[in-house]
C-alpha positions as CSV (number, residue, x, y, z in Angstrom):
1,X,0.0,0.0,0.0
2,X,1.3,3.3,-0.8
3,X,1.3,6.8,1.4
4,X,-0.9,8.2,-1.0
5,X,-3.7,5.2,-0.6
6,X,-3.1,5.2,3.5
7,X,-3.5,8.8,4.1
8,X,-7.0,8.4,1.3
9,X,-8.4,5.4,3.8
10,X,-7.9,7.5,7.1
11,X,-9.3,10.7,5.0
12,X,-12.5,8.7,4.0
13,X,-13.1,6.7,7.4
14,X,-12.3,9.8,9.9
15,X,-13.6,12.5,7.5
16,X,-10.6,14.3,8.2
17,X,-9.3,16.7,4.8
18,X,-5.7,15.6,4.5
19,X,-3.4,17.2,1.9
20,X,-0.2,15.6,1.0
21,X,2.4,17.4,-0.7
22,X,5.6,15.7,-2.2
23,X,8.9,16.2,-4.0
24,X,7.9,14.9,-7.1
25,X,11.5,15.0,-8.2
26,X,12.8,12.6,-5.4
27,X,13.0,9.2,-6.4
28,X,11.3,7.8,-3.6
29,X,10.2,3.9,-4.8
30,X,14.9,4.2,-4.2
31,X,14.8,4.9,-0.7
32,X,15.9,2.3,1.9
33,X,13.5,-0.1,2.9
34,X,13.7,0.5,6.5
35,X,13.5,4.5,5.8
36,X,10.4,3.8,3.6
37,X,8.5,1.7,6.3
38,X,9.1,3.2,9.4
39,X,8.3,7.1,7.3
40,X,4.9,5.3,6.1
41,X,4.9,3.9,10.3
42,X,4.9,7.8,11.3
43,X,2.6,9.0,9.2
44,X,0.0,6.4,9.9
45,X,0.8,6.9,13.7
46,X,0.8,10.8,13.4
47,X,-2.9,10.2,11.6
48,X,-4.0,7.7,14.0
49,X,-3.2,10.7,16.9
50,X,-5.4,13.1,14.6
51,X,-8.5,11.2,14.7
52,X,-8.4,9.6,18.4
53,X,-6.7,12.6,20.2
54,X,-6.9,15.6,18.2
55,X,-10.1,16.0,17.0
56,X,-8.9,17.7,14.3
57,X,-10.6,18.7,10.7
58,X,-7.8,19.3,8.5
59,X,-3.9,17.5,8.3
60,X,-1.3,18.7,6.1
61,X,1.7,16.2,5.1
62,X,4.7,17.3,3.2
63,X,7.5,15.3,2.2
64,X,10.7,17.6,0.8
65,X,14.1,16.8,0.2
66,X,16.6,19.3,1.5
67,X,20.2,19.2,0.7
68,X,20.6,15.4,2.0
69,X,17.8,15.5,4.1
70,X,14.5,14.5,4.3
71,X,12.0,16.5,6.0
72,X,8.8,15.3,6.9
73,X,6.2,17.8,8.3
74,X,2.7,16.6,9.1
75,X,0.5,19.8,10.3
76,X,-3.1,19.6,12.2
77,X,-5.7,22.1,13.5
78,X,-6.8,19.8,16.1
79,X,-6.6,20.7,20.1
80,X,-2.9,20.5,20.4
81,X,-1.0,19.1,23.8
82,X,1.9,20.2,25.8
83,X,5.2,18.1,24.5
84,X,6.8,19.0,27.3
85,X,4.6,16.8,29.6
86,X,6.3,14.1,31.4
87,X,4.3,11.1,30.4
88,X,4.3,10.7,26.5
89,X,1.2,8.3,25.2
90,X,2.0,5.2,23.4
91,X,1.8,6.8,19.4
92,X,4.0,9.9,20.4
93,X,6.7,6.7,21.5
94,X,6.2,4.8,18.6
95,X,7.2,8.3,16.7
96,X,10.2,9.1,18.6
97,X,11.4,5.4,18.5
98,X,11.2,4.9,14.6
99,X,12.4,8.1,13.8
100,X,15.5,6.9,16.4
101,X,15.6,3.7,14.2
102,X,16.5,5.9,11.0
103,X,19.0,7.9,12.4
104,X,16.1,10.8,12.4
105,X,15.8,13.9,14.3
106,X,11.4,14.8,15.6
107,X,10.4,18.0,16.7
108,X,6.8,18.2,18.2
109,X,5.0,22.1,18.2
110,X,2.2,22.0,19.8
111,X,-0.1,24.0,22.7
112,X,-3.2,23.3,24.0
113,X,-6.0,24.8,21.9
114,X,-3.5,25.6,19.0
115,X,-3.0,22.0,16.6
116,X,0.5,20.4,16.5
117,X,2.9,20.7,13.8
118,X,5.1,17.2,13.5
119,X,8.6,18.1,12.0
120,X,11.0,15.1,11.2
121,X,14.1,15.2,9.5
122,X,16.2,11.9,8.2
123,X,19.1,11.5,6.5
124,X,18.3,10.4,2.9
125,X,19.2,7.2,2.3
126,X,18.9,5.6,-1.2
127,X,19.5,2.4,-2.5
128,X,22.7,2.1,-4.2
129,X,22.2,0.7,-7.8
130,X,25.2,-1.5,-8.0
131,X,26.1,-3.6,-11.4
132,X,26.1,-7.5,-10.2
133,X,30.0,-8.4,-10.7
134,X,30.4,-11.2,-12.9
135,X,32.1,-14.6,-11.8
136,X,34.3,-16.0,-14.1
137,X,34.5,-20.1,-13.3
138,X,38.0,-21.3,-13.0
139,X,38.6,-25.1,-13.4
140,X,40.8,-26.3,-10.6
């Protein structure tokens, strides 16, 4: 399943307006496996905190590249928190601990009564498109 088809579920189920926003000149399907999953991971999580938590009507999700970095921002005008509370909930965990597992860097802005803006940067990763070497078989 692709971002694009998650992010349409969660906008037809909730009825939540999401907008998602991309680099259309990043070659995404050559990003590391373990970048793609967990960045899918975040985004499903970050939406999952929208509908049970946030209450919130609209979600914006941008992916950019950035000189070697990839910044993901996912934006929402629901009733915001205070990230500087002690206890985090399970899905702000599961955040910090897959964005941890990319070498990533999360920033949470959010107040009470004012939405929360998730910003997440990872090092960009790709796949490196090596030519198989040929073996040459030598009779011993």
């Amino acid at each position: 399943m692709s971002l694009e088809d998650m992010i349409s579920g969660i906008e037809k189920s909730s009825g939540i307006s999401c907008t998602f926003d991309y680099d259309k000149k990043v070659p995404w399907d050559n990003l590391l496996g373990d970048i793609k999953i967990n960045a899918f991971r975040v985004v499903q999580e970050a939406l999952k905190n929208c509908v049970k938590h946030a209450k919130s009507e609209n979600v914006s999700i941008s992916f950019q590249l950035v000189d070697d970095m990839l910044k993901l921002n996912i934006s929402d005008d629901g009733v915001g928190f205070d990230p500087n509370r002690a206890k985090k909930g399970i899905g702000l965990k599961n955040i910090i601990s897959r964005v941890k597992k990319i070498k990533g860097k999360v920033d949470f802005d959010s107040k009470p009564g004012h939405g929360t803006i998730i910003k997440i940067q990872i090092p960009a990763s790709y796949v490196e498109h090596t030519v198989p070497q040929s073996t040459i078989a030598v009779n011993a």
